[in-house]
C-alpha positions in Angstrom: 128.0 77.5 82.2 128.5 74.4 83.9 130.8 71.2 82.9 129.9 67.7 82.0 130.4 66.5 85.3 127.5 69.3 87.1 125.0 67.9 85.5 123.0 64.8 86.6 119.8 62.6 85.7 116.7 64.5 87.8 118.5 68.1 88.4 116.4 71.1 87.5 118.0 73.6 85.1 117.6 76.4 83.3 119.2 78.0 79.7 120.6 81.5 80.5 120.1 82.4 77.1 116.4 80.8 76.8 115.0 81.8 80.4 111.3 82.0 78.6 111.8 78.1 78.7 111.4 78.2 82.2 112.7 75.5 84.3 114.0 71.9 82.8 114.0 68.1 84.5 117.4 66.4 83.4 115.5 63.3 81.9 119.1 61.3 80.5 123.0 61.9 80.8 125.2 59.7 78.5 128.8 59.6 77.7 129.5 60.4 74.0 132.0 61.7 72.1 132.0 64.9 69.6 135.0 65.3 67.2 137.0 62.2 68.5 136.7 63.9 72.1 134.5 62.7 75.1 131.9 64.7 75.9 128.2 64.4 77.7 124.8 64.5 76.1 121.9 65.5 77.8 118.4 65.7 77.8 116.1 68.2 79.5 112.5 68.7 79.4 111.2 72.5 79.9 108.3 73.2 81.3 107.7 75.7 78.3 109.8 74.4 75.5 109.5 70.7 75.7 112.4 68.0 75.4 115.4 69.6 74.7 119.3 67.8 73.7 122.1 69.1 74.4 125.8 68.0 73.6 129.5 68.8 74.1 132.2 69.3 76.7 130.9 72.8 78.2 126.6 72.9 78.2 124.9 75.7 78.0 122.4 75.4 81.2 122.8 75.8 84.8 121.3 73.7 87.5 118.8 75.6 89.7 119.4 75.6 93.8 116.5 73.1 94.9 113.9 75.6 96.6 113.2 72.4 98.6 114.0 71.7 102.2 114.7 68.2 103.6 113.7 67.8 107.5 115.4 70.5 109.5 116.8 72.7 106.5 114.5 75.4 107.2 112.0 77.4 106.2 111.7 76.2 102.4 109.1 74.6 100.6 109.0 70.8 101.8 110.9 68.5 99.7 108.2 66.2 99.4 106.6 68.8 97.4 109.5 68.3 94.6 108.6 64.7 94.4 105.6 66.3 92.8 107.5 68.4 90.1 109.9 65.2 89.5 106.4 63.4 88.6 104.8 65.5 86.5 108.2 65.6 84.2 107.6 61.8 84.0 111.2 61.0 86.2 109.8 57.7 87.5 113.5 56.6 88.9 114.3 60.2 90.1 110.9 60.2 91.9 111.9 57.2 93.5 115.3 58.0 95.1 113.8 61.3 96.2 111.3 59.7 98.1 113.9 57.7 100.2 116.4 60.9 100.4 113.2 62.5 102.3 112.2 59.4 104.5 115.7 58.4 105.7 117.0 62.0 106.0 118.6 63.2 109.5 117.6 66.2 110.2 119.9 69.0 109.5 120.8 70.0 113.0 121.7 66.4 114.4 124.3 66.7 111.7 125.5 69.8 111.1 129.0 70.0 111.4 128.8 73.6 112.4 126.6 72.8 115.7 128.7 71.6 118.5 129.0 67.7 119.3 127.1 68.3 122.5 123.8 69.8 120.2 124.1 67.2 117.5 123.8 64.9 120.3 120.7 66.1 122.0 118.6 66.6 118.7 119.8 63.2 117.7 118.3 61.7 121.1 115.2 63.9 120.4 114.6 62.0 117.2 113.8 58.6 119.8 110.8 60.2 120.7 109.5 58.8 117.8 108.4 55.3 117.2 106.0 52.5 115.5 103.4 53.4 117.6 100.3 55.1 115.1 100.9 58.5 116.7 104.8 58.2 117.3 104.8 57.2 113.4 102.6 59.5 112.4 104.5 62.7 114.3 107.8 60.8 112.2 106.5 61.0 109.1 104.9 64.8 109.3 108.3 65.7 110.4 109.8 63.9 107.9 108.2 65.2 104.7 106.4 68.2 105.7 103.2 67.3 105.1 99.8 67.3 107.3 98.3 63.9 106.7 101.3 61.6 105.0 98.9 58.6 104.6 97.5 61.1 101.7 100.5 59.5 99.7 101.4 56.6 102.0 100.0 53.7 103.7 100.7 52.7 107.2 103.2 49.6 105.6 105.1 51.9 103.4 105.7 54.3 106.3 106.7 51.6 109.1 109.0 50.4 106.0 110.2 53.6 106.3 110.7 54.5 109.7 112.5 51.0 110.3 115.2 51.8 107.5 115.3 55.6 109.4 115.8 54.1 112.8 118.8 52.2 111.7 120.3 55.2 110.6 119.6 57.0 113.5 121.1 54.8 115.5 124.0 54.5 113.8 124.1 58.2 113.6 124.2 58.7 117.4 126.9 56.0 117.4 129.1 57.8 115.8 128.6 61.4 117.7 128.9 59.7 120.7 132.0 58.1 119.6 132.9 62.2 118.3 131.8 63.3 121.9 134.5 60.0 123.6 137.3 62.0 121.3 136.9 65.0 123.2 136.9 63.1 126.4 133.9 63.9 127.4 131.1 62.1 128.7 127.6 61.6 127.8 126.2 62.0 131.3 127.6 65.9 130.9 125.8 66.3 127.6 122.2 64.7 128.6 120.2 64.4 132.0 118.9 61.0 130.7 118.9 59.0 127.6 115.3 57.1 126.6 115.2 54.0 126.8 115.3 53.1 123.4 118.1 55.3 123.0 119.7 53.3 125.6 119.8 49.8 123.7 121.4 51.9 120.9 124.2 52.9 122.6 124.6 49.2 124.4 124.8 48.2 120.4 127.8 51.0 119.9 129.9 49.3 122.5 129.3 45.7 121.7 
């Protein structure tokens, strides 16, 4: 069982008790309050029982580990693949903020706390190979959302959109490693041969 705070707008779900429902898309979460006490109401829509309500301080569902993978997580279904599922349950603003999870996304190993400093760093400088260019974009966004042609579901505009909003992060994201890394006292020259270019004027913008 999970408590009112587990459970949020665009989760998937399922009902223990119910599992011929199949799997449910969170579709509303509202504060109410049952018996003069706060509690949380919810709404789910199963794939095989339709919309569904539930109500009170304890609910009767749990929320199902995403079988997805953002970029770097693994060997998992794409998660651009469960912008799919979020569409066909009709989650227009949870279809949305997935999208943008998937496109500004650092990969898993440029930020996993578990790698050393000096690997977060070199993945994170790997992700410069990528740029506006059409194939430098291109390579980006494959990587990004798993996918063999992204301008299937994107145009070139939506993607550089994208990619610029990405690059900030990334930048900003080897900003603070490399500030990590100057903790340790150690230096970037012992962690990299040579930084590209592009990485360069990043790291000129972390020390102005």
């Amino acid at each position: 069982m999970n408590n009112q705070c587990a459970i949020s707008f665009g989760d998937t779900v399922r009902h223990p008790k119910h599992p011929e429902w199949g799997s449910g898309a969170v579709t509303k979460v509202e504060q109410t309050a049952i018996n003069g006490r706060p509690a949380v109401r919810v709404a789910v829509r199963f794939k095989s029982a339709g919309l569904k309500t539930f109500a009170g301080a304890i609910l009767p569902l749990e929320v199902m580990q995403s079988e997805f993978s953002m970029p770097g997580d693994g060997h998992a279904k794409p998660a651009i693949a469960e912008v799919e599922s979020l569409e066909q349950s009709g989650l227009t603003e949870a279809v949305e903020q997935k999208i943008m999870d998937i496109m500004l996304a650092i990969p898993l190993p440029c930020r996993d706390p578990f790698n050393t400093i000096e690997h977060r760093i070199k993945r994170t400088i790997d992700l410069y190979k990528f740029d506006l260019s059409g194939r430098g974009l291109m390579e980006w966004a494959m990587a990004q959302t798993g996918m063999d042609d992204p301008l299937t579901r994107f145009n070139r505009t939506e993607l550089e959109v994208f990619f610029k909003q990405f690059a900030n992060d990334r930048d900003m994201h080897l900003c603070k490693l490399v500030k990590e890394l100057s903790d340790e006292r150690k230096s970037l020259k012992d962690v990299v041969d040579s930084v590209p270019q592009n990485a360069q004027k990043a790291l000129s913008k972390c020390r102005a």
